[in-house]
C-alpha positions, 0 to 999 in steps of 0.5 A: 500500500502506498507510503503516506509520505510519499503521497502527501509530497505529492499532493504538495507539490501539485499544489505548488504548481497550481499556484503556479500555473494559476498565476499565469493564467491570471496574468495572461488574463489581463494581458490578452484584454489589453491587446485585444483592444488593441488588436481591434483598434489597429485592424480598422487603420491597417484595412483603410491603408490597405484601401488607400495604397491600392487606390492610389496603385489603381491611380498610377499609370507607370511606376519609375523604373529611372536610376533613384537614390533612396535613404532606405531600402525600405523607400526603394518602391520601384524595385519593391513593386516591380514585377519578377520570377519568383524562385525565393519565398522570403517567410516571415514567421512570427512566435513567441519567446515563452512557452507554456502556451498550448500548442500555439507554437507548434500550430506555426511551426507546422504550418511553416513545414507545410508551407515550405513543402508546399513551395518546394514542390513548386521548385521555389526555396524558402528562406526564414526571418523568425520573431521569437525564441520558440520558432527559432528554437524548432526551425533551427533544428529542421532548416538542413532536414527541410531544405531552408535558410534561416536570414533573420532572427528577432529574439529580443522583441518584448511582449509589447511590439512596437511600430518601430520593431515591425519598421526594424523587420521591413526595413532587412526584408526589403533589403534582402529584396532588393538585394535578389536573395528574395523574390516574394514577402509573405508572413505566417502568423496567428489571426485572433478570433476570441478569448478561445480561438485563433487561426493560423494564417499566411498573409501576402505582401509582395510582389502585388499580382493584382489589386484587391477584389475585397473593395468596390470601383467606387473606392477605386475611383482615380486620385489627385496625387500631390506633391508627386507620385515618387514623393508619396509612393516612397512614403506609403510603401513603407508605411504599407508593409510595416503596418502589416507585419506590426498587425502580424504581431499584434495578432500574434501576441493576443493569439498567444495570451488566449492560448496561454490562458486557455492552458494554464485554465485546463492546467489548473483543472487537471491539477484540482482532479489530481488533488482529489484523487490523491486526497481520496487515496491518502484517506483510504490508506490512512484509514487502512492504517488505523483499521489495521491498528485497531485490529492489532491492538484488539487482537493483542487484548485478546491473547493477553486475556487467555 
């Protein structure tokens, strides 16, 4: 029969980790409303560039291809929209840098795997720029199985992504663009649905094969452009792409924090059932004990008497 001792520890270290686990869930509690707001606050302004850039796309009869100097690759539109071969997928994967999350992590890995695959059969290579600790930690590891190239790493990026650190990520992808190592920018991330769910998703960047179908001719009607098509154009296209791959992240860490919630919920359910059962089996086994020395002090009253 098992050891009092032994079950007790046990109980008392489940409970410990309750407190744990309980913690978590309420700190990610907290955090996952603040970014869901947030999440919700920046998709509306992300949807009206979107609409913005494309009509003015719409509005412009010929990008300038001419010989121009640019501070930043980042500005460098007529190469960035220029149309070309795509041999080289440049994937931007987005995790997080803490676990204890659920399967969120693994949802991006895989469905990375699955899209390089996808793409290899294609006769098209990947080539990775990973936010997060997580990603990198399993990627690294089947980059040489599964045929890819890690570019970037972004380990150091906080809970709390900022503007400037999506502007940070666009402004080395573009590099690598313009440069030729790419031909194509596309991010893998989570879309926040709820407190319960999220999806993981691969968004499109560049190259733009066509203007988007999601808006109606009259928001496509022609612009006056002022002061000038380069002038704007090399203003809107970074604020393009970085407004997407911050979106990207802000969905990201919701999706992290429903998912972390959601764990450590079930995690401190699993560990209420635990306890029980445990607390159950050190009653019966106590009672057993006592039972037993009962019988034992009654049987030696007995012998004693005869």
């Amino acid at each position: 029969m098992a050891n009092l001792k032994k079950i007790r520890t046990r109980i008392n270290s489940i409970v410990s980790t309750q407190k744990i686990t309980r913690a978590m869930k309420m700190v990610a509690s907290a955090k996952v409303k603040k970014f869901e707001n947030k999440v919700k606050a920046s998709r509306p302004f992300t949807f009206e560039l979107e609409k913005v850039f494309y009509r003015l796309l719409k509005s412009v009869n010929e990008i300038e291809s001419k010989q121009m100097n640019f501070k930043e690759p980042l500005n460098n539109y007529p190469i960035l929209l220029k149309e070309r071969p795509i041999k080289n997928i440049g994937l931007l994967v987005i995790t997080s840098n803490k676990g204890l999350s659920g399967a969120f992590n693994a949802n991006v890995v895989r469905h990375t795997i699955k899209t390089i695959e996808e793409y290899k059969e294609k006769g098209i290579s990947c080539k990775l720029f990973i936010v997060g600790q997580k990603g990198y930690n399993s990627l690294k590891r089947l980059a040489e199985e599964k045929d890819f190239k890690i570019i970037n790493t972004y380990l150091t990026f906080n809970e709390n992504p900022t503007s400037s650190q999506a502007r940070l990520v666009a402004g080395d992808m573009a590099r690598v663009f313009i440069n030729g190592d790419i031909d194509s920018m596309e991010i893998i991330t989570t879309r926040f649905r709820n407190m319960m769910s999220y999806s993981v998703e691969k968004w499109d960047i560049l190259p733009l094969d066509e203007i988007k179908s999601d808006f109606t001719e009259e928001e496509f009607s022609d612009m006056e452009i002022e002061p000038s098509q380069s002038a704007l154009l090399s203003e809107l296209v970074p604020l393009f792409i970085s407004s997407i791959i911050f979106q990207a992240m802000l969905e990201s860490i919701a999706s992290e924090l429903a998912s972390r919630m959601t764990a450590m919920s079930a995690a401190c359910n699993n560990a209420d059932e635990m306890i029980q059962k445990l607390t159950v089996e050190y009653n019966k086994v106590r009672q057993a004990m006592i039972t037993q020395e009962i019988t034992e002090i009654v049987g030696g009253s007995n012998s004693i008497k005869k």
